[in-house]
Each structure stands twice: as structure tokens, then as C-alpha cells.
C-alpha positions as CSV (number, residue, x, y, z in Angstrom):
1,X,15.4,23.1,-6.9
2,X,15.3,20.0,-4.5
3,X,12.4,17.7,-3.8
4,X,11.8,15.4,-1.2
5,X,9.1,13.1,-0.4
6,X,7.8,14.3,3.0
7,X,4.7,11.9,3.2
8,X,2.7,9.3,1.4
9,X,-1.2,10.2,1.7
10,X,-3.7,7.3,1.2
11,X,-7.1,8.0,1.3
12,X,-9.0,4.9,1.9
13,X,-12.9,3.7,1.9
14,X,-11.8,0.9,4.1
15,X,-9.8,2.1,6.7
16,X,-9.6,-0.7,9.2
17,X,-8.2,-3.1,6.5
18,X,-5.6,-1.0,4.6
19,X,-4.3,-0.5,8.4
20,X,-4.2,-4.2,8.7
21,X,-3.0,-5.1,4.7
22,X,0.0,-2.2,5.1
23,X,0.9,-3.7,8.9
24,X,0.6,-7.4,7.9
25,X,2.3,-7.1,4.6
26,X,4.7,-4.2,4.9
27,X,5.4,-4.5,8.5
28,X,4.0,-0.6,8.8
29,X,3.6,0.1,13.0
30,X,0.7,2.6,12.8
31,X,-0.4,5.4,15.6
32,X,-3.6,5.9,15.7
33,X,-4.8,9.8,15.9
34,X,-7.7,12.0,16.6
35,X,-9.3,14.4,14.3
36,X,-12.0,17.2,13.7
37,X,-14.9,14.3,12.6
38,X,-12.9,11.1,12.3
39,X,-9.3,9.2,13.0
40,X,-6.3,8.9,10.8
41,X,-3.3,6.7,11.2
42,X,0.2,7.5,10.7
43,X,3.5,5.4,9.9
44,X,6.5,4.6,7.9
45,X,6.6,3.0,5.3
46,X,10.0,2.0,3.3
47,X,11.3,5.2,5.3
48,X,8.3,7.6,3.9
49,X,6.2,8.8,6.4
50,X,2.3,7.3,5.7
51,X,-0.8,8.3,6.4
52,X,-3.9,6.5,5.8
53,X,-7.2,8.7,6.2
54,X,-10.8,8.3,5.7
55,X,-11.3,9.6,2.1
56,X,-15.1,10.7,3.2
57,X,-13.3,12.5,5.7
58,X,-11.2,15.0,3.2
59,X,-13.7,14.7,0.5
60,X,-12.0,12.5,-2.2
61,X,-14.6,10.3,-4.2
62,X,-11.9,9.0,-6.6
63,X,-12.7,4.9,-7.0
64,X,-8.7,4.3,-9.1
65,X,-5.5,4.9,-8.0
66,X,-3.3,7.6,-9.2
67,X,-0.2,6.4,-8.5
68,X,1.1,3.2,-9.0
69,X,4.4,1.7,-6.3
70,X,7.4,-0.4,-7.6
71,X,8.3,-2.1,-4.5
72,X,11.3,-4.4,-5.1
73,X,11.4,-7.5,-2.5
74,X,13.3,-10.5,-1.8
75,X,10.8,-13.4,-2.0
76,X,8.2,-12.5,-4.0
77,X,5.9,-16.0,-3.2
78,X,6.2,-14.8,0.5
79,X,4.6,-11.2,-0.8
80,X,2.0,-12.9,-2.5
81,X,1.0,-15.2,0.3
82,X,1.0,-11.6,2.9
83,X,-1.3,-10.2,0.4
84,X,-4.0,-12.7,-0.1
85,X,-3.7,-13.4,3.4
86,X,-4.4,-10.2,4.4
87,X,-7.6,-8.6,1.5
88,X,-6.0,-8.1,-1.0
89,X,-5.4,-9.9,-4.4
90,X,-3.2,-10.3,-7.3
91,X,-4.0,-9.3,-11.2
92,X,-3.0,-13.4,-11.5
93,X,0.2,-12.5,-13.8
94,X,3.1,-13.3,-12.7
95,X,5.5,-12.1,-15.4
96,X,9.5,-13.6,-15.1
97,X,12.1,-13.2,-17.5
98,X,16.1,-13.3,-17.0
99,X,16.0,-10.7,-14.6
100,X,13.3,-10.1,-12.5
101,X,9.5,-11.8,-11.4
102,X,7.1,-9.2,-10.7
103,X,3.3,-9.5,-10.0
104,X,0.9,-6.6,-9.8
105,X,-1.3,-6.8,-6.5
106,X,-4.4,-4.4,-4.9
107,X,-4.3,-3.7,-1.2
108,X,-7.9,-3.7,0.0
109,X,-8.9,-0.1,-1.5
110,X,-7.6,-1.7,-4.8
111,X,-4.6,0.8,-5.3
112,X,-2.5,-1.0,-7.8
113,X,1.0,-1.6,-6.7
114,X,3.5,-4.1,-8.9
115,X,6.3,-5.9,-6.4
116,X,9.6,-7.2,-8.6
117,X,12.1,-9.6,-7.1
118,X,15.6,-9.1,-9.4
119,X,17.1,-12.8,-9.6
């Protein structure tokens, strides 16, 4: 048995500011698309197709995250900066030891994602 990930589905309450968080801060280049009731946008993110979609529109009333991303980056000041500057926040702990700094952060839908920058 193989697996691949073909997409990344984010259902969103806020739709016009996870497409601007996931453009400003991940550099995501969204198309915009039609559908029965509403509009979704699709993208790429770190090579995985994403799709950010009205979560009224597919009927998911889930207010916490199920999955959490580890997204390793290079300057992880810069990553904070991107984030507040564009609605979302930190948890306010940023944890360094020897090897790594990492901070947990929440886009504007407050999914959880933790970015680590290995020294």
C-alpha cells in the first residue's frame, strides 16, 4: 500500500482572510472558483495542492483544528512578523534550545500550526 497526499482541505469561517494570511505568509497564489452556492479557492502550498472553502458551505461546524502543521522555516522572526501582520497571532512561546526555535501560531480561523527554525 502507497499513500500520497493529493490535497489539503481547509474549511474556513473567514474565508477572505485565510486567503490573505496563506498568500501573505506562505506565498500561496490562489484561483479563485465557482460553486453550486458559494466560491472556493485553490493553490499550493509547500507542493500540496490547497483548498480553502466555506465551511457553511460543506456543512462543518467544527470550532478546533484537527490537525496541527510543522512547517520548518529559515527565519523564524520574519514568520512571526508575516503572521501578526497579516490576522493571525502567536501562543506568545517562543521555545529555543540547542537545536531548534519554534513558536506555535493561529492563522485567522485559529488552526494551530507550530513553525521551527533548526539552528
Amino acid at each position: 500500500m502507497t499513500y500520497q497526499i493529493e490535497s489539503m482541505n481547509l474549511a474556513t469561517t473567514n474565508l477572505d482572510a485565510m486567503v490573505g494570511f496563506y498568500t501573505h505568509v506562505f506565498g500561496v497564489e490562489f484561483e479563485r472558483h465557482e460553486i453550486a452556492g458559494g466560491e472556493l479557492y485553490e493553490g499550493t502550498f509547500a507542493g500540496i495542492p490547497l483548498v480553502l472553502i466555506p465551511a457553511a458551505l460543506v456543512g462543518i461546524a467544527a470550532t478546533d483544528n484537527r490537525m496541527q502543521l510543522d512547517i520548518a522555516v529559515s527565519d523564524i522572526r520574519s514568520v512571526i512578523e508575516q503572521v501578526e501582520g497579516h490576522g493571525g497571532r502567536t501562543n506568545g512561546k517562543l521555545v529555543e534550545d540547542d537545536e531548534v526555535r519554534c513558536i506555535g501560531v493561529f492563522d485567522p480561523d485559529d488552526n494551530f500550526i507550530v513553525f521551527k527554525e533548526h539552528k
